[in-house]
C-alpha positions in Angstrom: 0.0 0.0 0.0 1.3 3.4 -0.9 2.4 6.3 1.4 -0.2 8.9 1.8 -0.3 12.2 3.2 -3.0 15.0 4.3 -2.6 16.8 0.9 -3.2 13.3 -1.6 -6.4 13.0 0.6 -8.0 16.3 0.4 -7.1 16.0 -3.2 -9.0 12.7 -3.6 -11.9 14.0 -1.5 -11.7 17.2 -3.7 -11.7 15.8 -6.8 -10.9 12.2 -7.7 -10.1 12.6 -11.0 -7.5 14.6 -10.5 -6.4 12.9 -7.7 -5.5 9.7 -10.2 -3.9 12.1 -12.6 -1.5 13.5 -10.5 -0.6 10.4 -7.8 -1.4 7.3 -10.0 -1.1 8.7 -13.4 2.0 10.8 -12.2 1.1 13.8 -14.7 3.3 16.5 -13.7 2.0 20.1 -15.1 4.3 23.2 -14.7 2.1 25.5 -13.9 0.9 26.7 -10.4 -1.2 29.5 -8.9 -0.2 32.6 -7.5 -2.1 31.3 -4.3 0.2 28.8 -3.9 3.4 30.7 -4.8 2.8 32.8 -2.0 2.3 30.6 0.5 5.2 28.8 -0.1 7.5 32.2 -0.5 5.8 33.0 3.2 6.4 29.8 4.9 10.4 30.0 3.4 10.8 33.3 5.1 9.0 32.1 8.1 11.4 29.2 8.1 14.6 31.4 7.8 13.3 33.8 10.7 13.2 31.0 12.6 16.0 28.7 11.3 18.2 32.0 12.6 16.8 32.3 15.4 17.5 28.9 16.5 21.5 30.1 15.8 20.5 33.2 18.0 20.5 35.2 15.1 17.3 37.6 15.3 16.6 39.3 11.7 15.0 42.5 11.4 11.7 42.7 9.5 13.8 44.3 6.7 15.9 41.5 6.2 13.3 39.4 6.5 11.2 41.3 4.1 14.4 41.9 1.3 14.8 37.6 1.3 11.1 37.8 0.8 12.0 40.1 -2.6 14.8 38.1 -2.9 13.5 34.3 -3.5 9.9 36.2 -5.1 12.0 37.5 -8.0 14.3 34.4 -8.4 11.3 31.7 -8.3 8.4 33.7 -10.5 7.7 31.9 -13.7 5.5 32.6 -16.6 3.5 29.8 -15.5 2.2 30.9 -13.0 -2.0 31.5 -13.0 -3.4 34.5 -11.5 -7.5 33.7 -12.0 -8.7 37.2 -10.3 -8.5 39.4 -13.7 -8.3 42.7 -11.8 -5.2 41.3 -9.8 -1.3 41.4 -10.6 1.9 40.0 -9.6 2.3 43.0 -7.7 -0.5 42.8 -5.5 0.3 39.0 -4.3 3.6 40.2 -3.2 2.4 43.2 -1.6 0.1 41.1 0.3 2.9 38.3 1.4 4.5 41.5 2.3 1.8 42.5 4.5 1.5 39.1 6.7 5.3 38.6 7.6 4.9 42.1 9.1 2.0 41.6 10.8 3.0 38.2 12.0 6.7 39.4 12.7 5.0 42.8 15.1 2.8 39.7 17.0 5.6 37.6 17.7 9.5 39.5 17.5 11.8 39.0 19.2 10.5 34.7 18.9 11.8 33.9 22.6 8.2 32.8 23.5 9.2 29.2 22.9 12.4 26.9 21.4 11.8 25.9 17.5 12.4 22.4 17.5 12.6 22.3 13.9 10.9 23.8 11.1 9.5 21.9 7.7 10.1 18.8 10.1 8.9 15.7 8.2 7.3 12.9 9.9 6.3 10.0 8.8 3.8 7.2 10.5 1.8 4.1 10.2 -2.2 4.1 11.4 -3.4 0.6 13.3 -0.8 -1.7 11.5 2.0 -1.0 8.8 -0.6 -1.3 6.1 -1.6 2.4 6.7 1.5 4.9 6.0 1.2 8.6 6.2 4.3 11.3 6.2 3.6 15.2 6.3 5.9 18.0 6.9 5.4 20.4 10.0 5.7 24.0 9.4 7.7 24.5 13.0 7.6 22.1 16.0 7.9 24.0 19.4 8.5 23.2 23.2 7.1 25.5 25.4 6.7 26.0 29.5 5.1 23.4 31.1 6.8 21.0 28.2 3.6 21.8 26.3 4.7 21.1 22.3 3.2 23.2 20.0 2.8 21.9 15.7 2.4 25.4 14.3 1.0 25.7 10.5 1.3 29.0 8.8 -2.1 29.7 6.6 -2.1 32.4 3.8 -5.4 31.4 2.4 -8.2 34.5 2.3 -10.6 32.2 4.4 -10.6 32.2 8.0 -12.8 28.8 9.8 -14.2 28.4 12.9 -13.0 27.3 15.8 -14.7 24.0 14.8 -13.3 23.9 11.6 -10.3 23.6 13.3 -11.2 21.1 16.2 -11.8 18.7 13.4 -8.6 19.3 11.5 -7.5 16.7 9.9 -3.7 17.8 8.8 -2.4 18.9 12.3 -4.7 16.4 14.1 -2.8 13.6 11.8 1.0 15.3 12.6 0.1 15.0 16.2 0.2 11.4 15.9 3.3 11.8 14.2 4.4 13.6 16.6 3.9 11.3 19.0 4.8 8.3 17.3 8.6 10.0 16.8 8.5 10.9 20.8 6.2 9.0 22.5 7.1 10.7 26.1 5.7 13.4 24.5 2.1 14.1 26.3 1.0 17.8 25.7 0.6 18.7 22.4 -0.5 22.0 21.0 -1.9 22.7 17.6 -1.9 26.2 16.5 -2.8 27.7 13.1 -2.0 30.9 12.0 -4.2 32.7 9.9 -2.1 35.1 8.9 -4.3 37.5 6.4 -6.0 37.8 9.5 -3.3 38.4 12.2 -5.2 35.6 13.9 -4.5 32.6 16.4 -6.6 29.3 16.6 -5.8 26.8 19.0 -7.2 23.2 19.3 -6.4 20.3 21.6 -6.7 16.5 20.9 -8.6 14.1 23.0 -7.6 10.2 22.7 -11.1 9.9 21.6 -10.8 12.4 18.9 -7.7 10.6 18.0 -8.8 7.0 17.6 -12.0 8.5 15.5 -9.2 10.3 13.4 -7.7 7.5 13.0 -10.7 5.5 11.7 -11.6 8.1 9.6 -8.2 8.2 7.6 -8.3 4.6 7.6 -11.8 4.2 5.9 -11.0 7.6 3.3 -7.7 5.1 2.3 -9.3 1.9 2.2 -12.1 3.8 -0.7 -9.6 5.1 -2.3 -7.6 1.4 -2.4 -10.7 0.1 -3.8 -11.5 2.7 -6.2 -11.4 1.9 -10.0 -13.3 4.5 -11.5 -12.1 8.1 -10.4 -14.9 10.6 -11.5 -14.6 14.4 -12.1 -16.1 16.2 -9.1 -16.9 20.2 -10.0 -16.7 22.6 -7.4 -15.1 26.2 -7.2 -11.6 25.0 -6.9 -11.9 24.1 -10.8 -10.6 27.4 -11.8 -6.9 26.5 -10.4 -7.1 22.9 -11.9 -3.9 22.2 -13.6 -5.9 19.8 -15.5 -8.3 21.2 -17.6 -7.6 19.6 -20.6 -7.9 15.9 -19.6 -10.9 16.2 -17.6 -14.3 16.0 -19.1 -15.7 18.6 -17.4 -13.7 21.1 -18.7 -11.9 19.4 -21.5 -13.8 21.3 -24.6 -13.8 24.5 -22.7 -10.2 24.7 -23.1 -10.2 23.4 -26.6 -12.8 26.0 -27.7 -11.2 29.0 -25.9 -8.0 28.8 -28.1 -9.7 29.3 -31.4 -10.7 32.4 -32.8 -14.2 33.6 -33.0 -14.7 32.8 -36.7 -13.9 29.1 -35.7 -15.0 29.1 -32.4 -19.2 29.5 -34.0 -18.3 26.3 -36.4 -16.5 24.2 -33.8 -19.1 21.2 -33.5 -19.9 20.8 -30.2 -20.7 24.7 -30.0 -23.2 24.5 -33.3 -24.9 21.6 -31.4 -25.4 23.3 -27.9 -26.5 26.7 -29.5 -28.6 24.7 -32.1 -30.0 22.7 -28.8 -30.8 26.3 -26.7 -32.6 27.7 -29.5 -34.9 24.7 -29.9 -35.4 24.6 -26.1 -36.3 28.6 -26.2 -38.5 27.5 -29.2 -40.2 24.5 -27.2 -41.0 26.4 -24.4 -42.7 29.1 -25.9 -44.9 25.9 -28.2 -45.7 24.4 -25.0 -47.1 27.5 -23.1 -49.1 28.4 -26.2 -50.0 24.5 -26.1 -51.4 24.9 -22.2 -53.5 28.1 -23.0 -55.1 25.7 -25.8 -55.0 23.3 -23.9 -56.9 25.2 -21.2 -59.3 26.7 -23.6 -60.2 23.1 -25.4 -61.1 21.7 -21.5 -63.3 24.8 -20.7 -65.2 24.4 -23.6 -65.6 20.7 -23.1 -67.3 21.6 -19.8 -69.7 24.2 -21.1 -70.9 22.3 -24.0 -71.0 19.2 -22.1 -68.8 17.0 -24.4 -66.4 14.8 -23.9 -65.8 14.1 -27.8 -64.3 17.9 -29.9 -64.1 17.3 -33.7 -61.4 19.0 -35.8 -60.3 19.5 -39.1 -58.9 16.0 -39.6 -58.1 15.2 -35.8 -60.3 14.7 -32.8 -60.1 14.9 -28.7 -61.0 13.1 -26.1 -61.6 14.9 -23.0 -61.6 12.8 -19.5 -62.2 14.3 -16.2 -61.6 12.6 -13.4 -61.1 13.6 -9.5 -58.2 12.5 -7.3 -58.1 12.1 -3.8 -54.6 14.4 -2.6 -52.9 14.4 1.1 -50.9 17.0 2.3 -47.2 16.9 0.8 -43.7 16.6 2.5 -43.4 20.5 3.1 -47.1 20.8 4.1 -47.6 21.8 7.3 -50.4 19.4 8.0 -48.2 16.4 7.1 -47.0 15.8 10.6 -50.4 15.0 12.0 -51.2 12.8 9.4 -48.3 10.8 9.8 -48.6 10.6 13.5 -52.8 9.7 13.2 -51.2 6.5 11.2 -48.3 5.7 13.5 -50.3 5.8 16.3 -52.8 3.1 14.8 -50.5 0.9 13.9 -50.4 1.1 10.2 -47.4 2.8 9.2 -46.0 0.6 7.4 -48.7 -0.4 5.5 -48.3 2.6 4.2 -44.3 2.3 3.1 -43.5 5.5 5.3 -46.6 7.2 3.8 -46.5 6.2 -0.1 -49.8 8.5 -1.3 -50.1 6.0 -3.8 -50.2 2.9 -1.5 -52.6 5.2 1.1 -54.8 5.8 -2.0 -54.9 1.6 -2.0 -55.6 1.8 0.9 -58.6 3.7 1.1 -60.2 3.0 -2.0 -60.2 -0.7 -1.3 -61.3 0.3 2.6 -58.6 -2.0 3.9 -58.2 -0.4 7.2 -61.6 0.9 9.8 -63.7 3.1 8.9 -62.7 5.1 11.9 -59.2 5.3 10.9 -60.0 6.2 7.1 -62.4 8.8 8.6 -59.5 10.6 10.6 -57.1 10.1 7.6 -59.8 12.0 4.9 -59.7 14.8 7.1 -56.0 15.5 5.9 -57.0 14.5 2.2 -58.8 16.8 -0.8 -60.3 16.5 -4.0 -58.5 17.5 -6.2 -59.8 17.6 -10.3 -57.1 16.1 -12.9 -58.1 16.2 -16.3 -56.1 14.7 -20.0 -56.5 15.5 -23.4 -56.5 12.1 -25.9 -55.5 13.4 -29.6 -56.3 11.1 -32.1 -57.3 10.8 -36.1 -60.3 10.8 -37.1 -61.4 7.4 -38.9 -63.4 8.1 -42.2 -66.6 7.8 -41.3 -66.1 10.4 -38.8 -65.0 12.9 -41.3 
């Protein structure tokens, strides 16, 4: 069984598609959002702030902020996807800019703890040696009381709850790791920081929380184990998919994109959807003209009296009919019908209050008559009627 980490299973439960692309397919794509660029040019500096401060070197936020410039101009690549049109380069930067400061004024001169180590990997087995799992830890950190702290450094423009966080998976999974490496290690901390928002949350582990962690993992790897067919799953994170162009939810967007407008309105697939949405606008407006006929042709059956309306070379047959209805789902009266059944004893006659079968039911007089009584006070009549188009035989004519 393969090694997973945090990342390959938020992928998987993200998308499986791309999932097998990039971890069984191996499909490597050089391109990468400007998200991700900046987080990963913040958690370097991060690392070097406190890499030096380990050595008892304390930088200044200006030479923090000019390695910043430094490894942002020596790792930008043309590749890199910015999807907000009315944003640039320059505005990312600023903004990476922006945290370490704030996150630097919180925190200088970082004697609050000792940095045990900083992009620490770890790596772990769940249950047996079947299950394998490695991650890397933004900084481990010892602090009084020989509390460790697993701190994870968050650029993203979304800040969760306090739940969210309590049921962590990424940090609740490096605190086993954790553990596993020291296991005379009982205090453990783990601390996100949000840093658009200049904001701490904390959460703390029961061995409860753990063991359901634990099974939860587990059962996510086991599915994916047994998975054959990895289906596209849309969502909002589609728009930084490095994958567009195998996936069949987004494959002939990008093939039709490229071409210029004079091909783009004789590309196939585009003649048959816009030849498809015309005939649905046209359909639409056929069948409301059909209902006001249709309307018309059943009010004048009931004020002649027929039920037999000669045309041209066509006739109709009009049936009325009436149809006992009970109050729906959303109904408000629906309650109190189901609990008049339930509390005779016939629910389940009923298959959890199949209309259809209650209809049986009372049509054939299969239950009291007290019962059926108390159960037509929830019903109505309501009138159904159909329209029967036919030719007209010869003689008719």
């Amino acid at each position: 069984m393969a090694t997973y980490s945090h990342s390959q299973l938020s992928m998987y439960e993200q998308c499986p598609l791309k999932y097998k692309l990039c971890y069984r397919d191996k499909i490597k794509r050089d391109v990468e959002g400007v998200e991700a660029f900046l987080g990963t040019r913040v958690h370097d500096t991060l690392k070097k702030c406190y890499d030096d401060a380990r050595l008892t070197k304390v930088d200044t936020l200006d030479e923090l902020l000019s390695y910043y410039d430094n490894i942002w101009q020596q790792n930008w690549h043309d590749s890199i996807i910015i999807t907000k049109k009315d944003m640039t380069q320059d505005h990312y930067k600023a903004l990476g800019k922006k945290m370490l400061e704030t996150y630097y004024q919180r925190y200088a001169p970082f004697e609050s703890d000792i940095t045990v180590s900083t992009e620490m990997r770890v790596t772990f087995s769940l249950d047996d040696d079947r299950y394998k799992l490695m991650g890397y830890i933004d900084r481990l950190s010892r602090g009084e009381g020989d509390v460790y702290q697993i701190h994870d450094y968050k650029t993203s423009a979304y800040l969760p709850s306090q739940q969210d966080a309590d049921n962590d998976r990424q940090l609740g999974l490096y605190h086993i790791g954790v553990q596993n490496k020291w296991p005379d290690i009982k205090n453990i901390r783990l601390v996100w920081h949000y840093l658009a928002f200049d904001k701490e949350l904390v959460s703390l582990r029961s061995e409860e929380a753990i063991s359901k962690l634990v099974e939860d993992t587990i059962r996510t790897i086991d599915e994916i184990e047994a998975t054959d067919d990895f289906k596209p799953r849309e969502s909002g994170l589609c728009d930084w998919c490095e994958y567009p162009d195998l996936c069949p939810l987004r494959k002939h967007f990008t093939k039709v994109e490229a071409l210029p407008a004079n091909e783009y309105l004789n590309e196939p697939g585009v003649v048959l959807v816009n030849k498809y949405a015309q005939l649905r606008e046209e359909a639409s407006e056929i069948g409301e003209e059909m209902d006001k006929v249709k309307e018309a042709i059943l009010d004048y059956a009931r004020r002649e009296e027929v039920e037999v309306i000669k045309g041209s070379d066509r006739k109709v047959r009009v049936k009325f009919d009436e149809k006992l209805k009970f109050p729906g789902k959303k109904e408000s009266e629906r309650k109190q019908l189901n609990d008049a059944i339930k509390q005779a004893g016939k629910w389940m006659e009923v298959s959890q209050l199949d209309t259809t079968s209650l209809n049986r039911v009372i049509e054939n007089g299969l239950w009291s008559e007290e019962l059926i009584n108390q159960v037509l006070k929830y019903g109505r009549i309501e009138e159904s009627s159909a329209i029967y188009l036919s030719k007209l035989k010869d003689e008719e004519k």
